[in-house]
LUMFIKOL-493390 format. One record per residue (C-alpha): residue in one letter; x, y, z. Coordinates in steps of 0.02 Angstrom, whole numbers, plus 32768, in hexadecimal, padded with zeros to 4 digits. Layout:
aXYZ;...
This chain:
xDFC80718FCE6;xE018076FFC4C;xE0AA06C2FC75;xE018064AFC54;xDFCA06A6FBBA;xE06206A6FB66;xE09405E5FBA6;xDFDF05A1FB53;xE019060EFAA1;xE0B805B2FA9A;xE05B0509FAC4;xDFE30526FA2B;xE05E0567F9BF;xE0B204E5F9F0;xE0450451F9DA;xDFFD049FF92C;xE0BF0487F8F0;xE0D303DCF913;xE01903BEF8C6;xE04C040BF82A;xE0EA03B2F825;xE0970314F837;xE00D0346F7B0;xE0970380F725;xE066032EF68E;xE02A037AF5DA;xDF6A038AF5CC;xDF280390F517;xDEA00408F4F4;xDE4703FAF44E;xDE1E04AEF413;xDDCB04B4F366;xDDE30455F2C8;xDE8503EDF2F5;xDEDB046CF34A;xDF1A0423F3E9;xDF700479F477;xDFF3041DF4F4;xDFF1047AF59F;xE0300437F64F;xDFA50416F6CD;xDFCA046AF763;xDFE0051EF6E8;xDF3804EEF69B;xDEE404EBF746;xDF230593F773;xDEF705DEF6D2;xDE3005A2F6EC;xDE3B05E9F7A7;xDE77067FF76A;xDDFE069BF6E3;xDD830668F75D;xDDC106E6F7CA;xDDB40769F74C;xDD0B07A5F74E;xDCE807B6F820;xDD810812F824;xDD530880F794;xDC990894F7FD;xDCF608BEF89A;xDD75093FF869;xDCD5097BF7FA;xDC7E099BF898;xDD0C09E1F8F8;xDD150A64F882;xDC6F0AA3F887;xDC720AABF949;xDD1A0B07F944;xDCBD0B79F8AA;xDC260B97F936;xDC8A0BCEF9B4;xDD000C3CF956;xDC670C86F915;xDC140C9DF9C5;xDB720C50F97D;xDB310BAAF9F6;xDB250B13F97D;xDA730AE9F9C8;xDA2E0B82F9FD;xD9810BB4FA21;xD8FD0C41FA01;xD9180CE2FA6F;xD8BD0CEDFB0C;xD83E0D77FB03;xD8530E0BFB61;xD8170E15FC0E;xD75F0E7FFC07;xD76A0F32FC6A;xD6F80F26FCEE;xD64C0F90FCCC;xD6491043FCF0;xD5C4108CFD56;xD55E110DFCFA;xD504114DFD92;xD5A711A4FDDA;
């Protein structure tokens, strides 16, 4: 299983090289007044995914923290009120 994991990794990787090869031309981007910036396609793609990327990852690890901050702490995440204590059954006055 691990053979065909690995197999469909090299595929993509793969088939994203020769699409970026094919795609590797200078994009303009206009970015204020005249400044212009000159910036390959394919590396301008990866930098939107990335920053894209950026903020789930940041929420993730974010939360992955705090769990790993709850548990080192022994304290549940989610927990509830105590349970009241049991009542003591009534005693008998007559004896």
């Amino acid at each position: 299983m691990q053979f065909l994991k690995t197999l469909l990794w090299v595929l993509v990787a793969v088939l994203i090289a020769i699409i970026a090869g094919n795609n590797w031309r200078d994009v303009s981007l206009d970015l204020w007044s005249n400044l212009q910036l000159d910036i390959k396609l394919p590396i301008l793609l990866l930098a939107v995914f990335l920053t894209g990327l950026l903020p789930t990852w940041l929420v993730m690890r974010s939360k992955l923290w705090r769990l790993k901050r709850h548990i080192a702490l022994d304290v549940p995440p989610f927990s509830a009120p105590p349970a009241p204590a049991p009542l003591a059954p009534p005693v008998d006055a007559e004896r």
